[in-house]
N, C-alpha and C positions, 0 to 999 in steps of 0.2 A: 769518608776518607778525608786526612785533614789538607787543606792546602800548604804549602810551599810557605806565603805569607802565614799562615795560623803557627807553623812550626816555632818562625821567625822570633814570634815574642812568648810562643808558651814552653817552646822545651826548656827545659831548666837543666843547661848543659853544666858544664865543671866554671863555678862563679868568680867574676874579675877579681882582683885581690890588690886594690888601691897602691898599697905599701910596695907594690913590685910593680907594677903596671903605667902608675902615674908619678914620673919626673919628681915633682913638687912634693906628693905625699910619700915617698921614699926618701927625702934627702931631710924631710921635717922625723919619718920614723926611726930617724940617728937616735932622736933624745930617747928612746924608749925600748933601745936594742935592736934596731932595725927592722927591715922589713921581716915580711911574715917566711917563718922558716917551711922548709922543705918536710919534716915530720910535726908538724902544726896538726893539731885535730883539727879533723873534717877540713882539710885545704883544698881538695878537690871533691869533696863529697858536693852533687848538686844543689841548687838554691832547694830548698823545700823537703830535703829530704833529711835532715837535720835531726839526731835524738835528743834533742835540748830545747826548753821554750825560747831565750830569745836570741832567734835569729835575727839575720841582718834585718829583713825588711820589718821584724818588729820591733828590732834596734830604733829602726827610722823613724817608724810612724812615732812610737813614744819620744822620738828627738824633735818632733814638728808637733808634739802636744807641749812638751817641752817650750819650745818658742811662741807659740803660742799666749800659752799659761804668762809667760814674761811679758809676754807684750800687753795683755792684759794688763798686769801688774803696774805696766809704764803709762799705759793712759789714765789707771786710777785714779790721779788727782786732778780730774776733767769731766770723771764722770754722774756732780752731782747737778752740773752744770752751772753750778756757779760759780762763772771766772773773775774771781777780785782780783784787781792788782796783775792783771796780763796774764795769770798762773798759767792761761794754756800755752801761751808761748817759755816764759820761763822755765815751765818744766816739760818742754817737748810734748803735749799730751791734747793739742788740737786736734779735735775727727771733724770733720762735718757730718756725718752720720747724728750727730748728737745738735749739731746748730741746724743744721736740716730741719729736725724734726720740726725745733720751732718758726725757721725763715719759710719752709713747706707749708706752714699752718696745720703740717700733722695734730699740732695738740689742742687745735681747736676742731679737729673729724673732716677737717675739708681732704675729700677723696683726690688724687693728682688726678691730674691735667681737665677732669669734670669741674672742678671748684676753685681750679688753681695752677698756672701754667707751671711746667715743670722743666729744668734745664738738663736732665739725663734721658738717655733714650727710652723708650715705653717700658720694658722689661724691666728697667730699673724705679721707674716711676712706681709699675707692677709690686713690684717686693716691696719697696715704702710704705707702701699701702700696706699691703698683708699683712704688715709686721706693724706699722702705726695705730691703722685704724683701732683694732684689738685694745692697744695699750691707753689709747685715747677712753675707750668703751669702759674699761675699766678703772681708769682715774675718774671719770665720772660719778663712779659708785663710791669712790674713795679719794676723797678731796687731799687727803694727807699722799697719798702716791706720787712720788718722784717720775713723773712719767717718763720724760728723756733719760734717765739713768735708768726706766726699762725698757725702754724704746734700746737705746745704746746697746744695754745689757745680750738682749735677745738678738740682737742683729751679730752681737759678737760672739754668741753662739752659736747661729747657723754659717755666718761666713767662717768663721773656725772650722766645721765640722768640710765646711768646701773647701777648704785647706787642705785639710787629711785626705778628704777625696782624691785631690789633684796627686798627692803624695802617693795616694794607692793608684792610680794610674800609671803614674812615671813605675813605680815598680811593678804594675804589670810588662808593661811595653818594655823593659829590662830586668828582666829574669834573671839573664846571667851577669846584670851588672845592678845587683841592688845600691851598691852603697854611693850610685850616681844622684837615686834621691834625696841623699843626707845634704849637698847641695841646697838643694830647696830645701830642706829640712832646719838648717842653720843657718840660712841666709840673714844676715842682721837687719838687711832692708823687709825680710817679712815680719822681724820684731819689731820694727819703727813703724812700720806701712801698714798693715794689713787689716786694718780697717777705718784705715783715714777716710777711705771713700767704699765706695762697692763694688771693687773692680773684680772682689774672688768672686764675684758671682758669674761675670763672664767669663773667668781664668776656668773656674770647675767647668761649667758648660764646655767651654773649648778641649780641653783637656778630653771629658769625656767622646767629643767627635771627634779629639784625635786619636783615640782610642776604638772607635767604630769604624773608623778609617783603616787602622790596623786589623783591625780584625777582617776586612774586606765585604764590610756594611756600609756602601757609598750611600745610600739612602737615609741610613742613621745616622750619620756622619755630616750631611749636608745640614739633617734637621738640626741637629746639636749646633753646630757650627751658625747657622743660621737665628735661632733663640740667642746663642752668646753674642753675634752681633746687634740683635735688640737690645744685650743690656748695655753695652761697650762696643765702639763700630769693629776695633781692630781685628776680633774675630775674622771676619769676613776677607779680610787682608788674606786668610792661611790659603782661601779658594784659588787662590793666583799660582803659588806653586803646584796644587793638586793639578790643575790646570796643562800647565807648563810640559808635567811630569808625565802627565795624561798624553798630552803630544808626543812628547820623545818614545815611551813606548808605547802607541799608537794605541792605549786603551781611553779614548775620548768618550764613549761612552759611558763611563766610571765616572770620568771627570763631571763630565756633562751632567748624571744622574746629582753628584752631589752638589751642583752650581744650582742646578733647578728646585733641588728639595730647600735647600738653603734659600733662596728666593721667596719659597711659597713661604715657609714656613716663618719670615724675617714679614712678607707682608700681610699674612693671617693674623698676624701677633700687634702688629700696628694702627687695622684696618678699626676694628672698633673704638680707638680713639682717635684715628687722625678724621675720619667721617666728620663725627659729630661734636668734635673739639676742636679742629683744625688750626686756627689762630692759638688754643694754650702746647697743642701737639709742636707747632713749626718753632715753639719758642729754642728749643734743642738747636736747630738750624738758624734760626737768627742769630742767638749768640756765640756763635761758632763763626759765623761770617763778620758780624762785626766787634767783633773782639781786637784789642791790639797787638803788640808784641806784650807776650806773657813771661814774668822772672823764670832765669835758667835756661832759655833757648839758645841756640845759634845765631836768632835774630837779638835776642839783648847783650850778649854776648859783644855782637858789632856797633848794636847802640852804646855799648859806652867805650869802644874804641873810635867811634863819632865824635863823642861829648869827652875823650882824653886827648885824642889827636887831630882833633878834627881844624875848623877853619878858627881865627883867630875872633869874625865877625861873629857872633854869636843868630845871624837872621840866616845866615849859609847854612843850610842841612845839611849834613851829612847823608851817606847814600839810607841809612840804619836807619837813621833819624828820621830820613823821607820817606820810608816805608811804615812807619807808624803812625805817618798824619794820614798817607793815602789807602787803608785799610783795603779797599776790593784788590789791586798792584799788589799787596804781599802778600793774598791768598793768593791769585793766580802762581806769581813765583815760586810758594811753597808747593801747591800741587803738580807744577811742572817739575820742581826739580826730585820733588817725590817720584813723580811718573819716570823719570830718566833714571831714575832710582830702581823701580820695578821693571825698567826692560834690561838695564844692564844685571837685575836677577834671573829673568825669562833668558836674556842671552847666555847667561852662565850656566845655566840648567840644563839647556840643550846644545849646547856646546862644550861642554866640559869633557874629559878625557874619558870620566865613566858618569855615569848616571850619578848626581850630587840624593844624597838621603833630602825626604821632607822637610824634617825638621828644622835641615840646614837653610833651605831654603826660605823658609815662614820664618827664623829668624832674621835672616837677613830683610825681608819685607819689612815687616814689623818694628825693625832698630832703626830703617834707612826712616820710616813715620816719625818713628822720633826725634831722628838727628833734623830732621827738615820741617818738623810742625814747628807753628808760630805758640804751642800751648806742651810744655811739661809739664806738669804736677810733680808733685813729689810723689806719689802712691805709682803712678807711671812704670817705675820700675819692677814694680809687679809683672806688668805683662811678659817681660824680658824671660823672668826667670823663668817658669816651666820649658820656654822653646832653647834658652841655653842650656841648660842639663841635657839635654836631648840634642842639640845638632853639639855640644864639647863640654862633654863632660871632662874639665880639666882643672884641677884647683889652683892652680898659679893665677892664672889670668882674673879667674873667676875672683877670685880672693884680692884682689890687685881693684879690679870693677866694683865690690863689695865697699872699700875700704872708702874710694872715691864717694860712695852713693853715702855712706856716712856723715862724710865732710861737708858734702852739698846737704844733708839733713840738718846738719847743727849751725850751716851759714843760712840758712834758709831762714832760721827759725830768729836767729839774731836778727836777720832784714826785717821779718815782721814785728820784732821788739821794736826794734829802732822806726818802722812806721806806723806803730801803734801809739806809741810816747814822741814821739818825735826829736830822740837824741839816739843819732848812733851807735851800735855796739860795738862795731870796728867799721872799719873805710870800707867802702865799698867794692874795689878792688878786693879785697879777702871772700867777699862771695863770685864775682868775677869769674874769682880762682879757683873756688870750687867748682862750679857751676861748664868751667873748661875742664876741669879734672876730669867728669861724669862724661862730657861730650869724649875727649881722648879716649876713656877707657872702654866704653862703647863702640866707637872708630875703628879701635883696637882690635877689639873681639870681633868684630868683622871681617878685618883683614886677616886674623888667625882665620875662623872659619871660610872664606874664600882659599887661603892656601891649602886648608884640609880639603876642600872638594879639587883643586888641583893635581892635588899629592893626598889621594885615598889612603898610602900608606903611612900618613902621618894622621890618620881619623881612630881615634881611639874603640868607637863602637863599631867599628869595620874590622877591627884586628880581634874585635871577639864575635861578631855576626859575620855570616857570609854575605849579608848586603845590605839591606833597609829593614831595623825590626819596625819601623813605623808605616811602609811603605804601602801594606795591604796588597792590593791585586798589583802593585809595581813591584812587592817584592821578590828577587829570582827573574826579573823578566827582562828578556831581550830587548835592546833597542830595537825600535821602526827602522822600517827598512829605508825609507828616507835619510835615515841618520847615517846607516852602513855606507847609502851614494854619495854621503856628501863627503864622509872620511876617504872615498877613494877619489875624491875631487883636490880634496884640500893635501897641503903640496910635504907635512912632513907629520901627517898621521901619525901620531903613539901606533907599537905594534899591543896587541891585549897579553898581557900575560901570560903564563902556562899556571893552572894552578898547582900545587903541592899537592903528592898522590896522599889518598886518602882524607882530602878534605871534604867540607860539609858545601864546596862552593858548588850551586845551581848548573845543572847539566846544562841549562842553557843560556850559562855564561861561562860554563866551563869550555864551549866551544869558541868562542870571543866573540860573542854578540857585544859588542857595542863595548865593551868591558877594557879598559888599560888603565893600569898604576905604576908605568916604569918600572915592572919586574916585583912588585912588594911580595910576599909570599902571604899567603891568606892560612890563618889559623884554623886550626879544626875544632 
């Protein structure tokens, strides 16, 4: 018999329809005759059941080979790796994937972290290898072989193909809203990003245990979750909400199961190199710790409202400024204020008017690391996108976040002209600018998603699920009984809703376990 959560993301009910449903993509469907009319073929017919080959979600997937293919295209004149004349910077087409191979000693066969300390976490060292050593084995045999452009090559193949994965996960876990992947499927940040570094290697991993998770595999789910934080820590970040959500409906043994498989399996994965490598294994954490303020934070951000407004004596530091000389001070700082970060999400989560969806949750984790690490990348933005499709799917905002991450890609790139040659591309202030743009827009999508968990009835995947399709064994479930005491403590308790006869909402939240939206009426 299926669960309540398996129904959540596999029935394939009557499918969301962008044009009518989303604000933004209704007022943009003017140019093209409007939204999708009332006698439309198959308009309610369900996702999958379609007499025609391309459906939406194989719309999708071909619109994320699509971005893909381009973005290829964009890094080509980078990948025979000969940069004369700055070309990686002038034409947007720097990876480190490709200067890796040679700063690694990939192209000389030295194995990471055995022959050579490596600055990414083990799993990521792991695929290096897998994918270098090979191409090293075979330039050997073949002195004429470009090895980095197949070093490159092959990597931009298998992170591709983790690409489309992640793409078929988001449409599984949205069934009845395939064209939330298109999102991710277009995102201009994964034609610029996506394979500056090896972040889709942790993104697929992750994606996939959040998709075990859904399915109400907390064991799969930790393990997946667990490997993604060997390749990229953020992963691990998702365990805090599962956590959280675990306490509120008082299924902690869910949680717990996935916090423990995630542990074992994060230090199964590290044990045989941190043992007998130890000093090239800690290099990850050393330069994490003494790193400085990095281009594009928060913290540089105030460093040069230090060095624009600061003292007139040039030996007076600024507060910014003084955090860049005393490096151990601005990690504490960022980890605290990250920490105050993650309780005021733990606070939200169990305190909120109805149980907040995962997704919502793990993004806002995830964003608050960013907005408060002393280290952005540009590839960074990767991480964002799979958990914002999934806690808001909403094209205004997204597209608005999108446009910003552009800006900051193309001032980025001018900073590293201009400190590669040593003549400015523009003032400095114009990356500044962008660099605020990206922080606002981020900020932003936060404060929307907090008002969506405030106001359920303004959550776009709540008005087509009856609760969490990502939620696994939380979905459909009543609050702890803890939570019900404390609503009858606290002095102006929401009453729960009534739901709308005939709906698809959980018998046991249709009684008002834990459940209020200020009266929204729940869709069938």
């Amino acid at each position: 018999m299926r669960t309540q959560s398996t129904r959540g993301i596999d029935d394939a009910g009557a499918p969301d329809h962008p044009s009518r449903s989303d604000g933004f993509v209704r007022g943009v469907s003017g140019a093209i005759g409007g939204p999708l009319g009332d006698h439309a073929v198959a308009l309610d017919r369900p996702v999958g059941r379609e007499n025609r080959f391309w459906t939406a979600a194989r719309i999708v997937l071909a619109l994320v080979c699509l971005t893909l293919a381009l973005h290829w295209v964009q890094k080509s004149p980078c990948q025979d790796g000969a940069w004369q004349n700055n070309v990686q910077y002038t034409r947007f087409c720097y990876t480190d994937v490709l200067a890796l191979y040679y700063a690694e000693r990939l192209n000389e066969g030295a194995v990471p972290y055995r022959d050579h300390p490596v600055e990414y976490p083990v799993l990521t060292g792991y695929f290096m290898g897998a994918l270098g050593l090979p191409v090293h084995a075979l330039g050997q045999n073949d002195p004429g072989l470009n090895q980095g452009q197949w070093f490159y090559n092959l990597n931009a193949l298998v992170l591709g193909a983790l690409a489309v994965a992640t793409v078929a996960v988001i449409l599984a876990l949205r069934r009845r809203r395939p064209w939330d992947a298109a999102l991710f499927a277009l995102a201009p940040a994964l034609m610029l990003t996506a394979t500056v570094n090896w972040d889709l290697l942790a993104i697929g991993l992750a994606a996939f245990g959040l998709l075990a998770w859904a399915r109400s595999r907390p064991l799969a789910a930790g393990v997946l979750l667990g490997l993604a934080g060997a390749a990229k820590m953020w992963p691990l970040f998702i365990l805090g909400p599962i956590l959280v959500l675990a306490l509120r409906t008082g299924r902690l043994r869910a949680g717990l199961t996935a916090l423990g498989a995630a542990l074992a399996s994060l230090v199964l994965v590290n044990l045989p190199v941190a043992i007998p490598y130890r000093e090239n294994w800690d290099r990850f954490f050393e330069l994490n710790s003494t790193r400085p303020i990095d281009w594009g934070t928060l913290w540089y951000i105030g460093r040069y409202v230090d060095g624009k407004f600061g003292n007139a004596n040039p030996a007076d530091l600024g507060p910014f400024e003084w955090l860049n000389v005393n490096i151990p001070t601005l990690n504490y700082l960022s980890y605290a204020l990250f920490g105050l970060a993650c309780l005021g999400v733990a606070a939200l989560g169990l305190l909120a008017p109805r149980r907040p969806r995962l997704a919502q949750l793990a993004f806002l984790v995830v964003a608050a690391f960013l907005i408060f690490s002393k280290v952005w990348s540009q590839q960074f933005v990767l991480w964002l996108l799979p958990l914002v499709v999934l806690a808001r799917p909403k094209w205004g905002a997204f597209l608005a976040w999108q446009l910003a991450e552009v800006c900051y890609f193309v001032a980025f790139y001018g900073e590293l002209l201009g400190a590669a040659t040593g003549k400015p591309v523009f003032p400095e202030g114009v990356f500044v600018l962008a660099a605020t743009l990206r922080l606002t827009t981020v900020v932003v999508l936060c404060v929307l998603v907090v008002r969506e968990i405030l106001n359920p009835g303004l959550d776009a995947v709540r008005n087509t699920y009856p609760d969490d399709p990502d939620g696994g064994l939380f979905d459909g479930t009543r609050d702890a009984p803890w939570v019900a005491r404390w609503r009858r403590r606290a002095p102006a308790s929401p009453q729960p809703a009534e739901p709308v006869a005939g709906s698809t909402l959980p018998a046991s939240l249709a009684d008002g376990g834990g459940w209020a939206d200020g009266g929204r009426k729940m869709k069938s």
